[in-house]
FIKEZA-431579 format. One line per field, with one value per residue (C-alpha): residue number from 0; x, y, z; residue in one letter. Coordinates in Angstrom, 2 decimals. Example, Ala and Ser with C-alpha at 12.3 -4.5 7.8 and 13.67 -1.06 7.14 Angstrom:
! residues 2
num <- 0 1
X <- 12.30 13.67
Y <- -4.50 -1.06
Z <- 7.80 7.14
residu <- a s
! end
This chain:
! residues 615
num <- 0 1 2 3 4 5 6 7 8 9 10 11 12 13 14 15 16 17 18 19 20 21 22 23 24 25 26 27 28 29 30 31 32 33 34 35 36 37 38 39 40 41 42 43 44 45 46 47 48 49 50 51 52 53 54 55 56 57 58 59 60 61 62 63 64 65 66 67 68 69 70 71 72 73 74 75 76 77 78 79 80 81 82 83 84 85 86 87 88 89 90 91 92 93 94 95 96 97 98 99 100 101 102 103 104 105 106 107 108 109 110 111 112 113 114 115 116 117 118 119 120 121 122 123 124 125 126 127 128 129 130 131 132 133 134 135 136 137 138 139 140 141 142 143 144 145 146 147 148 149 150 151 152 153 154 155 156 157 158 159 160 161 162 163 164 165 166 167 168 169 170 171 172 173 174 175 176 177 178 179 180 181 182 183 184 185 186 187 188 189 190 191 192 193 194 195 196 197 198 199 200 201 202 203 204 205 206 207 208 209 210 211 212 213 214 215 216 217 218 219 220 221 222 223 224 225 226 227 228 229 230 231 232 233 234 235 236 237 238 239 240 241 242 243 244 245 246 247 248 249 250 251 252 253 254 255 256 257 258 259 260 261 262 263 264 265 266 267 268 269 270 271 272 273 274 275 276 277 278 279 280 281 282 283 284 285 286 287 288 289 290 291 292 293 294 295 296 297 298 299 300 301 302 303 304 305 306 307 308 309 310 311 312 313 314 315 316 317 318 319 320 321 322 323 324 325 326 327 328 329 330 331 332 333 334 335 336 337 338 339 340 341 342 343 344 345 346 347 348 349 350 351 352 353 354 355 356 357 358 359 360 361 362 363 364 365 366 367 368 369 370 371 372 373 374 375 376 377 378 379 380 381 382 383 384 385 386 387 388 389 390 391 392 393 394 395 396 397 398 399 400 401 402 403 404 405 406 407 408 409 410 411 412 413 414 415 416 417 418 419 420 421 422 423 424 425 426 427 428 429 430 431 432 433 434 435 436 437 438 439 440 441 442 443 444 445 446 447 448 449 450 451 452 453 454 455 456 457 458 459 460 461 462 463 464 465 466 467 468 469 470 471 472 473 474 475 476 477 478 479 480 481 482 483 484 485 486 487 488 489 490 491 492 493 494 495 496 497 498 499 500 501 502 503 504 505 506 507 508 509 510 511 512 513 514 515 516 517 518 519 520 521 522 523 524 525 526 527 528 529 530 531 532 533 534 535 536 537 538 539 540 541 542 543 544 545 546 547 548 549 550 551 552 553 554 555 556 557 558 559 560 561 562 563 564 565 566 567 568 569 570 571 572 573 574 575 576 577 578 579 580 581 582 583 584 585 586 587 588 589 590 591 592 593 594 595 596 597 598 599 600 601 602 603 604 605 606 607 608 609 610 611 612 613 614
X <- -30.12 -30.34 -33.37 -34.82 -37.73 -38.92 -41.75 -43.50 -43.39 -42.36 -41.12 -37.40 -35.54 -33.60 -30.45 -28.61 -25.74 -23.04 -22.07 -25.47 -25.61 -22.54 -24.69 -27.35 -25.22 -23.31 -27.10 -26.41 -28.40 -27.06 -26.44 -28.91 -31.54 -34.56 -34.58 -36.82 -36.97 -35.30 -37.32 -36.30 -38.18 -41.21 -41.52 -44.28 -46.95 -45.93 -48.35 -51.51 -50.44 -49.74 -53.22 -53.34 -49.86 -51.21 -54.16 -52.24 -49.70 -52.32 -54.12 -50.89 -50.11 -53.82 -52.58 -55.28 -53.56 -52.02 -48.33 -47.75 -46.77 -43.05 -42.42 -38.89 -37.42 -34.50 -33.07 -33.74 -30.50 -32.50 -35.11 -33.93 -32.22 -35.09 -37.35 -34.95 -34.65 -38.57 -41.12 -43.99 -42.31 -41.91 -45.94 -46.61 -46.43 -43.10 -43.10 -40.33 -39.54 -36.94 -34.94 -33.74 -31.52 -31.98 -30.03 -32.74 -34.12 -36.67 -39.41 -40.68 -43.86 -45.56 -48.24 -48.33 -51.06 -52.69 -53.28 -50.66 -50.17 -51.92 -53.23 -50.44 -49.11 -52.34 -51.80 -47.98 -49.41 -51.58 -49.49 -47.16 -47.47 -45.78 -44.12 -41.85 -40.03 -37.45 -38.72 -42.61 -44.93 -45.70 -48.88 -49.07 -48.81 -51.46 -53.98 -52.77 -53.32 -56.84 -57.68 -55.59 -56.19 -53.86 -51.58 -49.07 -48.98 -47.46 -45.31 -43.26 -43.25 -41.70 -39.56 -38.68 -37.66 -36.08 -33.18 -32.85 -33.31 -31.01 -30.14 -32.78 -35.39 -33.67 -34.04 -31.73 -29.25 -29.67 -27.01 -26.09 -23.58 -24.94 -23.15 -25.91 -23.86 -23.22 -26.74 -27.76 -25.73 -27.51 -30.67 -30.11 -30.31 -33.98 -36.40 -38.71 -41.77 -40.54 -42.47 -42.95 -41.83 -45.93 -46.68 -44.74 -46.23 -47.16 -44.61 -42.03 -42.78 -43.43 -40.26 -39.08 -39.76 -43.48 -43.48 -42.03 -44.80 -47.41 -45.95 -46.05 -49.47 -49.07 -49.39 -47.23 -48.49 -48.98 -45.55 -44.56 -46.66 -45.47 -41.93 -42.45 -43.78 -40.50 -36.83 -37.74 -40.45 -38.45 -36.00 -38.89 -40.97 -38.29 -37.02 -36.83 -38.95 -41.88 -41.33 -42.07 -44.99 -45.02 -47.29 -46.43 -49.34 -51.22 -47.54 -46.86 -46.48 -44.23 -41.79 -38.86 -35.41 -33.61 -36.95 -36.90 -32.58 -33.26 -36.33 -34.51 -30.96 -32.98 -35.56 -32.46 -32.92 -36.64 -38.02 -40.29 -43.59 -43.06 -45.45 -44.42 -47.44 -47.58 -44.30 -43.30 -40.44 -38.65 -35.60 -33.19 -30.67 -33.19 -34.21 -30.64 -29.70 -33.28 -32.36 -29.15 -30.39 -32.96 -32.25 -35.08 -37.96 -40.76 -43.33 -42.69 -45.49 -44.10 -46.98 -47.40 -43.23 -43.28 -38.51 -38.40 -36.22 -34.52 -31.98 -33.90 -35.06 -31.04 -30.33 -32.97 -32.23 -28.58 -29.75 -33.33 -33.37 -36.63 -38.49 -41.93 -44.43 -43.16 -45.77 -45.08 -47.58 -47.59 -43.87 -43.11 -39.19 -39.72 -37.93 -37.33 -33.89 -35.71 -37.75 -34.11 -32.46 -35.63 -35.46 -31.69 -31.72 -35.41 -36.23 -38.97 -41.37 -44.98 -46.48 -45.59 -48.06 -46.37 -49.86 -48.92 -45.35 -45.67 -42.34 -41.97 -41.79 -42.45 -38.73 -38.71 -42.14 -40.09 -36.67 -39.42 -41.22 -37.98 -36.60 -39.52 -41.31 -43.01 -45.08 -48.66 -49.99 -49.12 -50.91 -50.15 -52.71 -51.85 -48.91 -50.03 -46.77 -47.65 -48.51 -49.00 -45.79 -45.54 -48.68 -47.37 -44.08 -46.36 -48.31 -45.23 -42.62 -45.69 -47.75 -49.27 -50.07 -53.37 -54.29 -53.56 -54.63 -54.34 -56.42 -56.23 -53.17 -55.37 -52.35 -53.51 -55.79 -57.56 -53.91 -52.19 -55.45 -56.11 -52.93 -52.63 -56.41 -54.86 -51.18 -52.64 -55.63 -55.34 -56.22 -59.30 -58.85 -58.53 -59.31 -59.30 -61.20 -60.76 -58.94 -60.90 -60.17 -60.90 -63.81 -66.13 -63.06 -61.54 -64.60 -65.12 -61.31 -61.42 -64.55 -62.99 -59.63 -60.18 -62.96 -61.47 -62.54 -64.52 -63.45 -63.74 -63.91 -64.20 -65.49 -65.38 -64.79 -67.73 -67.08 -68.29 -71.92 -74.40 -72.22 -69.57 -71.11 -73.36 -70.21 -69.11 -71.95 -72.03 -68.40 -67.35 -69.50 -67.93 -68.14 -68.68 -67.97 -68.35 -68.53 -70.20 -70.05 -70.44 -70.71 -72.98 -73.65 -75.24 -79.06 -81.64 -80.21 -76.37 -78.82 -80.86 -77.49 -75.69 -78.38 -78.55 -74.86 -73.41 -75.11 -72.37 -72.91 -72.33 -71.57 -73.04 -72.18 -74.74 -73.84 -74.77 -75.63 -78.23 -80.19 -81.01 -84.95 -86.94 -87.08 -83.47 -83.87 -86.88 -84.10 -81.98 -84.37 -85.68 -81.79 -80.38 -77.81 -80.62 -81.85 -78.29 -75.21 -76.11 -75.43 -74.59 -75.94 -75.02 -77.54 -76.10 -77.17 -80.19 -82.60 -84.75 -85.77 -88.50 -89.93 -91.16 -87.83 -87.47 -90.77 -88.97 -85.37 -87.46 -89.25 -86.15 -83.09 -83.31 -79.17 -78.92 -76.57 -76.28 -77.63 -77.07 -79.66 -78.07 -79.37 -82.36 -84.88 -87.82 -87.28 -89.12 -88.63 -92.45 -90.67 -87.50 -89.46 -91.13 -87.47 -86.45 -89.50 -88.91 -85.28 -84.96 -80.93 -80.16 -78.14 -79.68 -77.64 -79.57 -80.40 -82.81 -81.93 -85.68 -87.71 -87.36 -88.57 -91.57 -89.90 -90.09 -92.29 -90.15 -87.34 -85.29 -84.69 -84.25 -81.28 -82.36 -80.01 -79.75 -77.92 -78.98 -80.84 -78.99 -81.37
Y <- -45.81 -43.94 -45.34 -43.65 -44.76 -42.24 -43.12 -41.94 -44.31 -45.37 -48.64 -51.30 -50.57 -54.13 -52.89 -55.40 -56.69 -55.01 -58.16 -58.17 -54.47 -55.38 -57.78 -56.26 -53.35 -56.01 -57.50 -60.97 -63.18 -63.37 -66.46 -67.96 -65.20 -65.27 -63.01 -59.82 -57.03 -53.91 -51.07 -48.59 -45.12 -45.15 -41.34 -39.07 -36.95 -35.02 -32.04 -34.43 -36.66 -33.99 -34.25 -37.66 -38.01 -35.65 -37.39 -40.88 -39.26 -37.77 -40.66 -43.03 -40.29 -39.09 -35.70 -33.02 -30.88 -30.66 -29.81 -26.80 -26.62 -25.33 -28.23 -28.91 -31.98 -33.93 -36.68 -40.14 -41.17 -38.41 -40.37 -44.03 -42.74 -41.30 -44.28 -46.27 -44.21 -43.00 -45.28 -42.99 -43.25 -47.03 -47.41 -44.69 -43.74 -42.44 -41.14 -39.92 -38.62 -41.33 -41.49 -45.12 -46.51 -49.67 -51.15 -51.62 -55.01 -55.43 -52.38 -53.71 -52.02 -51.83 -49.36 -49.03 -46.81 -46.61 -50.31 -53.25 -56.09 -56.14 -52.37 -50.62 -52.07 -50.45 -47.13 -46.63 -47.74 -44.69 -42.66 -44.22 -42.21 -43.58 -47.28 -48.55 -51.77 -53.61 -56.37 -55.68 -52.96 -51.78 -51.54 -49.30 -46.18 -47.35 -47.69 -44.03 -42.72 -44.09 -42.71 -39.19 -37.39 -34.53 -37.19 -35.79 -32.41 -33.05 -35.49 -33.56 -30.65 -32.99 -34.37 -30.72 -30.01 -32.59 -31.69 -28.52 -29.57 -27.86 -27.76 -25.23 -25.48 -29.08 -30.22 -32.95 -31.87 -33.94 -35.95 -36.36 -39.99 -43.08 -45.20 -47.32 -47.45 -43.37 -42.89 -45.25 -43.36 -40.47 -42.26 -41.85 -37.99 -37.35 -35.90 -37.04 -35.74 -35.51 -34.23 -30.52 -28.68 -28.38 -31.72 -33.28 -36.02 -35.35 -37.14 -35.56 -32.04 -32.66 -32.53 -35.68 -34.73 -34.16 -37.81 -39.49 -37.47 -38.72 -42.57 -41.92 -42.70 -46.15 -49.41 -52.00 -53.68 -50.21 -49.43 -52.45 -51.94 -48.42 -49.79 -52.01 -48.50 -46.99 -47.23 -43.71 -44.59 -47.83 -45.73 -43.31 -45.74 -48.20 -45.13 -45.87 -42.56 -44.80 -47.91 -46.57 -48.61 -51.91 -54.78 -58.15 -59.79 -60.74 -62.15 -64.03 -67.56 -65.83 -63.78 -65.51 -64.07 -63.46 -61.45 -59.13 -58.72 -57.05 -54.99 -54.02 -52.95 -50.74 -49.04 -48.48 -45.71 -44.91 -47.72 -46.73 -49.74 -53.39 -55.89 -59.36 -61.42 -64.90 -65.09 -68.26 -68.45 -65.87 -66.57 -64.94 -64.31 -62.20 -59.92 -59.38 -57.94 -56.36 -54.89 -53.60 -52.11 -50.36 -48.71 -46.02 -48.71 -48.00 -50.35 -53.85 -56.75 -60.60 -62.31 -65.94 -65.83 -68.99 -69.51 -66.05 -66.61 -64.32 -63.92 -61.49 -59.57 -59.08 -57.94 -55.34 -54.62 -53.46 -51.70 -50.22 -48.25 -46.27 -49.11 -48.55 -51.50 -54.73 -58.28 -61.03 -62.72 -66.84 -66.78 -70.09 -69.73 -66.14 -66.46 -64.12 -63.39 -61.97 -59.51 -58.68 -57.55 -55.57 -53.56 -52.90 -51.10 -50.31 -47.59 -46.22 -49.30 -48.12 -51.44 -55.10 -57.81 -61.24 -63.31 -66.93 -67.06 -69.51 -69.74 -66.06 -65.96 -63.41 -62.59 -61.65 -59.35 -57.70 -56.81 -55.24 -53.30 -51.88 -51.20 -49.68 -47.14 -45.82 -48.72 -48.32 -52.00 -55.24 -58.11 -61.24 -63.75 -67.37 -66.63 -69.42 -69.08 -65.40 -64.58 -61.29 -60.95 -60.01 -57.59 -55.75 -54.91 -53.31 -51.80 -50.36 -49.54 -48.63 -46.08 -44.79 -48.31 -47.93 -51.66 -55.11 -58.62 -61.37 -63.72 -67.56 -66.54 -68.40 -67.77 -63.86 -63.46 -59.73 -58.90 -58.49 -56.53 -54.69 -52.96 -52.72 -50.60 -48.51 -47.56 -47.49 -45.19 -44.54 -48.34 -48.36 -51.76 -54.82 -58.38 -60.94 -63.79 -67.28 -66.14 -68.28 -66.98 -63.77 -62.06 -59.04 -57.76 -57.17 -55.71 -53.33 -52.09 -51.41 -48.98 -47.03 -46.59 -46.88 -44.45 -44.65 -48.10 -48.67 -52.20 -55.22 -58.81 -61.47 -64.60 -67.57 -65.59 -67.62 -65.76 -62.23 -61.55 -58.75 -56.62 -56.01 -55.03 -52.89 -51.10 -51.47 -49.51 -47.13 -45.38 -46.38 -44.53 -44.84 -48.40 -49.00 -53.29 -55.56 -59.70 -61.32 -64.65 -67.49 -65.53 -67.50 -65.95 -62.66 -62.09 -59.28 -57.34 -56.56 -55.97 -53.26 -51.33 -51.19 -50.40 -46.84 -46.68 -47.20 -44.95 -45.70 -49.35 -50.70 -54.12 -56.60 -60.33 -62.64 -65.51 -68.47 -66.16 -69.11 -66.43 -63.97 -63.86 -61.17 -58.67 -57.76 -57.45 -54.99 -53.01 -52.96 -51.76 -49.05 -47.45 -44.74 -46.58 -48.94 -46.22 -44.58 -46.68 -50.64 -52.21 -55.76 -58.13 -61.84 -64.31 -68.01 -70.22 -68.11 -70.48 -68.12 -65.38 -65.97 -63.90 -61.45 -60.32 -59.82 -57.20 -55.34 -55.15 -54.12 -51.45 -49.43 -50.88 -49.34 -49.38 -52.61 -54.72 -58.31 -60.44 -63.89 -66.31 -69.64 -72.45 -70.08 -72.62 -70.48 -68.30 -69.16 -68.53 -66.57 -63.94 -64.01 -62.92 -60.01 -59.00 -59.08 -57.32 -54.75 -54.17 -55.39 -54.87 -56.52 -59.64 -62.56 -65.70 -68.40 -71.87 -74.61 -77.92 -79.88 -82.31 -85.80 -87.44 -90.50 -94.10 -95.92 -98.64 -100.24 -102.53 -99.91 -95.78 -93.17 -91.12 -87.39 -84.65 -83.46 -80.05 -77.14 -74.41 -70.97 -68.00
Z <- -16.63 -13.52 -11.31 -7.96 -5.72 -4.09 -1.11 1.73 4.61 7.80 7.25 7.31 3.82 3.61 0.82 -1.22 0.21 -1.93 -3.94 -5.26 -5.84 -8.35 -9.41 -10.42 -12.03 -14.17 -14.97 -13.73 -11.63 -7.24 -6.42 -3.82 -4.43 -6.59 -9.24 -9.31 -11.71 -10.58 -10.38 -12.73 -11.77 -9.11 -8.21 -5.61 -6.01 -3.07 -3.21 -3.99 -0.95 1.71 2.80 3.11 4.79 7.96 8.19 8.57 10.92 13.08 13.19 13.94 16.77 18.20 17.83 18.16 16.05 12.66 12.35 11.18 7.28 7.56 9.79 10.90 8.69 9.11 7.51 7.62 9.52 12.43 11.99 12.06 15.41 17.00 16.34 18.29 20.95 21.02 22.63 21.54 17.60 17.67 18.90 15.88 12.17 11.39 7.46 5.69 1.95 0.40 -2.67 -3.41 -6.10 -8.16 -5.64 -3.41 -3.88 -1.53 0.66 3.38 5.08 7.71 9.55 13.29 15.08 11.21 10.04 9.39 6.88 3.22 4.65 5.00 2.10 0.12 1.70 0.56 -3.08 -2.64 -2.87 -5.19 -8.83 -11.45 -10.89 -14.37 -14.03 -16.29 -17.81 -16.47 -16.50 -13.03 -11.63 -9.13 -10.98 -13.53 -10.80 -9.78 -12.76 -13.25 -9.73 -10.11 -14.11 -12.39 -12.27 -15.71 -14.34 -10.90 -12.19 -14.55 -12.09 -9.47 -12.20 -12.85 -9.41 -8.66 -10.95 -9.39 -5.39 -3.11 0.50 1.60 4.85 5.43 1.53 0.23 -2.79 -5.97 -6.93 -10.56 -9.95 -11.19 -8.97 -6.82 -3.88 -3.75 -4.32 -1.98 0.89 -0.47 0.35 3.64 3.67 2.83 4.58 7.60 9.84 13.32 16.47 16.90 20.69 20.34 19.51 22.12 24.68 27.96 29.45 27.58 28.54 32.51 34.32 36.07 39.54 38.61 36.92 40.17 42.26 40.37 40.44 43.84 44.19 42.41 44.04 43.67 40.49 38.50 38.94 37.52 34.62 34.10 34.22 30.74 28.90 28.15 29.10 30.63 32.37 33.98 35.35 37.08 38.09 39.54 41.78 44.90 46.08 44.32 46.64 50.28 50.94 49.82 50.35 48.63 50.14 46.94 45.32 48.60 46.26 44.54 46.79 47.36 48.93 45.81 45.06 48.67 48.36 45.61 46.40 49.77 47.67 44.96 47.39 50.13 52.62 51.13 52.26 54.95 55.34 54.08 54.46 54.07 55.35 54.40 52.51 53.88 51.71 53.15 55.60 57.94 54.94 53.06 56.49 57.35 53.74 53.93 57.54 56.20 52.98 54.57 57.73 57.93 57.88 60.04 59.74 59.34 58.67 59.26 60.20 58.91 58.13 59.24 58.67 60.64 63.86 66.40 63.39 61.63 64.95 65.78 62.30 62.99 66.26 64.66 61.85 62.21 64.86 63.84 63.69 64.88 64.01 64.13 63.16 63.98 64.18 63.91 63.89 65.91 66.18 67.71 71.39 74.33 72.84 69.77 72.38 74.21 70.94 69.49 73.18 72.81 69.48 68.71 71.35 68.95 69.02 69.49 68.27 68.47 67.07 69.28 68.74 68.33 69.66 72.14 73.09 74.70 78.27 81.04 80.87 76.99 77.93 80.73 78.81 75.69 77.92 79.85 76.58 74.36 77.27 73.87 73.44 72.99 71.37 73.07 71.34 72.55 71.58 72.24 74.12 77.04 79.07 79.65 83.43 85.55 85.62 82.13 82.42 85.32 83.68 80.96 83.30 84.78 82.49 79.86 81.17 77.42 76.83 74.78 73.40 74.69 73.89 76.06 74.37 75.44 78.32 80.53 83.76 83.78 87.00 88.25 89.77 86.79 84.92 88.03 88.08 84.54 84.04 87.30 85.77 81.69 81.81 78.15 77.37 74.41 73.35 75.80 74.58 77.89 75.79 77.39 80.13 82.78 85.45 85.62 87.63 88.15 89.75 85.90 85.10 87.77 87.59 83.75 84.61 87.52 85.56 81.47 80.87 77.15 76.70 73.85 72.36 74.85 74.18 76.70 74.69 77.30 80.87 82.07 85.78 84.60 85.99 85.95 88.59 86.55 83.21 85.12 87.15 83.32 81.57 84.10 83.68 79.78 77.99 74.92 74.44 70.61 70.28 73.18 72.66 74.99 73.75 76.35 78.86 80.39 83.75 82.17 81.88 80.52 83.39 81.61 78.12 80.33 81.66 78.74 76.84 79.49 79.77 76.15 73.71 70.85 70.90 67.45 67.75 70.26 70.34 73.02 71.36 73.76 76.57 77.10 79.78 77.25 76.70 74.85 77.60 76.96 73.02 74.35 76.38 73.28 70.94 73.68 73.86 72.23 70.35 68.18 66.18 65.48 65.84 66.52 63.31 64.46 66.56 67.05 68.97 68.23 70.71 72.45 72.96 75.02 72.42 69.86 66.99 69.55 70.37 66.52 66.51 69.45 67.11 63.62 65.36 66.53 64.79 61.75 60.84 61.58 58.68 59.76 62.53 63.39 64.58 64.34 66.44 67.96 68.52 68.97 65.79 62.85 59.30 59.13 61.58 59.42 56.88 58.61 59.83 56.30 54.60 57.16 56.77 53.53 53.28 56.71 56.40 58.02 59.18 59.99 59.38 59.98 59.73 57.48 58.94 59.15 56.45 56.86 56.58 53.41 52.97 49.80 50.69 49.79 51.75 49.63 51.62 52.61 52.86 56.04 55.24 56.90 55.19 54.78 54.84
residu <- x x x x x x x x x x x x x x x x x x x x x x x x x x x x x x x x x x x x x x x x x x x x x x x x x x x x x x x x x x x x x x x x x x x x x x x x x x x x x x x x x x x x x x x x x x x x x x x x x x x x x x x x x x x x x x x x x x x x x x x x x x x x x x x x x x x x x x x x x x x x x x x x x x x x x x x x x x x x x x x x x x x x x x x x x x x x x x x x x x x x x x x x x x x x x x x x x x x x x x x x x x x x x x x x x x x x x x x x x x x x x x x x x x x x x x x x x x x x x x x x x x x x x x x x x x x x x x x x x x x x x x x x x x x x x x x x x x x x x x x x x x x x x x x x x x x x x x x x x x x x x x x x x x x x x x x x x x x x x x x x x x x x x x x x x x x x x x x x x x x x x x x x x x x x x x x x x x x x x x x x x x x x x x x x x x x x x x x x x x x x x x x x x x x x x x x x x x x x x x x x x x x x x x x x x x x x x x x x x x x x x x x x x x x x x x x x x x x x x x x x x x x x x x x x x x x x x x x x x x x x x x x x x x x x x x x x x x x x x x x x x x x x x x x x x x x x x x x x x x x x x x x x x x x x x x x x x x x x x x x x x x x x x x x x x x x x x x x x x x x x x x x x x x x x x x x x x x x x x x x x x x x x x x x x x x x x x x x x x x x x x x x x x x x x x x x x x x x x x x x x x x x x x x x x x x x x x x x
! end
């Protein structure tokens, strides 16, 4: 006899193959497969389970609204296809109305977005009504029955109808063959819920260009994430509009050349700010395919690159001409042939981070700034074989020159900074730390020429006196950080002019200014920068101030963050205490190493640890 199944569900229908389909038509056993009875009629209650089938749905999908009852149906085949092709469908519920021969042998279900396993296997036998096998009584539509007395009614009158079905609003037609195969085909043809123009996701409605916009704002490891959501979503969010700014400091284990070829060849002209700090891996090979994929890159971080030679810097001297930012700092193969190339074919540098290269010359300094008169940061820390030479071809061929560091180029005397601070007036940021021998004659130059100066740093420049911060104080009024450190010529006198001079001092570092007392601490705490702006102030190494000086700095300083009183010997922890009760979110460094500990009288010392204590 003719058998259907008929079922709601969104689940893999695994068919005989058609030798067993024969089989089973012939009523013989298939070789190699256990033998289960063949279901012989399992039908729906389709108007008792509507209900229940939109709640599922809308639960599998989140929807916030119902679909509307003459919803558009298509077949199964429809459906099959757009599952595949569907992320949101595959994540969801997808349940369709299908009519099944006896050749079906096995239904397999599952539930995504609604419940999976020995659950949705329960919720299809809701809704199964009547379930009559040969050779076994079923037992699914028993238990419907018992739960649904309406169930005789809607049975016959879906037996009724479906005798008369036709192909109206997207209804399957009826067929009257018995042949398993034909019917099976006709299996196929049933009908399916399907997402509505209303229903539609978000990210189906919003046009692409909108989509890219928005993955615009993505860093690095959101994009990637995006790109596993959906084969549409891995071609938006692999676009190379996305991948403008990219910083593979946090994967720089990881990134290896294969790794920035390919990142270089899919982001292509968009490319506009790499950073590649600490990527050690990387070589010349990688920067020269990098150099040629990109061309209209603009920022450009190699610091800590440690393979990078003058390779890399003549690959993008030929093919980045907008280049504007160049790092590279700690690169130890960098030579003045790498500076030569970079001012042949990048005109546009503005910024050049050389800290670290110590074998660049005053002849490398010379050809950069001949070749780049745009540049405005020179920073050139470590670079010992640096002399004036190389500062007054800044000076001269620079003139908007607004930041330089000369930190440890220990040949730079008050020639070369003299007539740099006369021929750069826009300078804001000058670091001359342990450059010995320099004088008040730096000093007094920077304040007669950089009234802009608001950053300087001159750790170790143990010739600097009085004078010249006071000539100092006096003209750069905007003066916001200043280390002083080892400086050890200054007294409460340079603490008493800046303290009139520089009303936007933030940051102060005395550290082992060994002439410091309390007095200048009072001068501090009387200026108009300690109530407003100072915020940090470092006193290693004072041996001269006490917990008076710390009454003057409570009083007045009330913005200040963090101070640092290592190795003060006359500061104790009682007025470390009133500091902190006072300004109870300051940050105090400090530390006192205990006392020594009485000797044992037993044969034996117990060992004491001689840490110091971190308040």
């Amino acid at each position: 006899a003719h058998s259907t199944i008929s079922l709601v569900f969104r689940i893999r229908i695994a068919p005989l193959s058609r030798r067993c389909t024969q089989s089973a038509r012939r009523g013989r056993r298939c070789r190699g497969r256990r033998r289960r009875p063949t279901p012989s009629k399992i039908t729906i209650q389709w108007e008792a389970c509507k209900q229940w089938l939109r709640a599922r749905w809308l639960a599998a999908l989140s929807s916030s609204r119902p679909p509307p009852a003459n919803h558009v149906e298509h077949s199964v085949d429809s459906a099959i296809s757009l599952t595949k092709r569907s992320d949101s469908l595959n994540r969801a519920t997808v349940f369709f109305f299908a009519t099944a021969p006896c050749g079906y042998k096995k239904v397999s279900l599952q539930q995504l977005g609604v419940g999976g396993g020995g659950q949705g296997v329960g919720a299809i036998q809701a809704v199964l009504v009547e379930e009559t096998e040969k050779g076994s009584g079923g037992t699914g539509g028993q238990w419907w029955k018992q739960q649904h007395p309406s169930y005789h009614h809607h049975y016959h009158q879906h037996h009724h109808h479906q005798q008369h079905y036709h192909h109206q609003g997207g209804y399957y037609t009826q067929s009257h063959t018995h042949n398993p195969v034909t019917t099976m085909k006709q299996s196929y043809m049933q009908l399916t819920w399907v997402f509505h123009d209303d229903e539609a996701q978000i990210n189906k409605k919003l046009p692409k260009e909108l989509l890219l916009r928005i993955f615009s704002y993505l860093d690095v490891v959101s994009l990637c994430r995006c790109a596993q959501v959906s084969k549409a979503w891995n071609v938006l969010a692999l676009d190379g509009s996305n991948w403008q700014r990219i910083d593979l400091f946090d994967f720089q284990r990881d990134v290896e050349g294969p790794v920035i070829e390919n990142i270089s060849r899919r982001c292509g002209g968009f490319l506009r700010q790499l950073s590649l700090k600490g990527c050690q891996s990387i070589g010349n090979n990688s920067m020269r395919t990098l150099a040629q994929s990109c061309p209209n890159i603009e920022e450009l971080n190699l610091s800590q690159c440690k393979r990078i030679s003058d390779a890399t810097c003549a690959a993008l001297s030929s093919h980045c001409p907008k280049l504007q930012r160049l790092n590279l700092d700690s690169c130890p193969e960098i030579t003045d042939m790498s500076l030569k190339d970079l001012a042949a074919g990048c005109p546009l540098l503005t910024h050049i981070n050389l800290s670290w290269c110590e074998l660049l010359t005053d002849n490398g300094v010379d050809a950069l700034a001949k070749g780049c008169p745009e540049l405005r940061s020179f920073l050139s820390k470590g670079c010992r074989q640096l002399t004036d030479k190389a500062v007054m071809c800044l000076a001269r061929y620079c003139p908007n020159l607004e930041a330089i560091n000369l930190h440890e180029c220990r040949n730079i005397t008050d020639d070369g900074v003299r007539e740099l601070s006369e021929r750069c007036p826009r300078l804001h940021y000058v670091c001359l730390s342990n450059c010995p021998n320099l004088t008040d004659a730096t000093l007094i130059s920077l304040a007669q020429h950089c009234p802009l100066l608001n950053v300087l740093e001159c750790v170790a420049c143990t010739h600097f006196t009085d004078t010249g911060f006071q000539a100092l104080a006096r003209n750069c009024k905007l003066l916001e950080k200043m280390d002083l450190e080892e400086c050890l010529l200054i007294t409460d006198a340079t603490l008493t002019h800046l303290a009139m001079g520089c009303p936007r001092l933030e940051k102060l570092s005395l550290s082992h200014c060994e002439l410091i007392t309390d007095e200048g601490l009072r001068q501090i705490a009387l200026s108009p920068c300690a109530a407003e702006h100072l915020a940090v102030l470092e006193l290693d190494n004072c041996p001269n101030i006490s917990d008076n000086g710390l009454n003057h700095l409570m009083q007045a300083c009330h913005n200040l963050e963090r101070i640092e009183l290592y190795d003060c010997l006359h500061i104790t922890r009682e007025g470390i205490r009133k500091l902190r009760a006072h300004l109870p979110n300051l940050k105090v460094h400090a530390y006192f190493a205990p006392p020594t500990p009485p000797p044992s009288a037993g044969a034996s010392r117990q060992r004491y640890c001689r840490c110091c204590v971190i308040l």
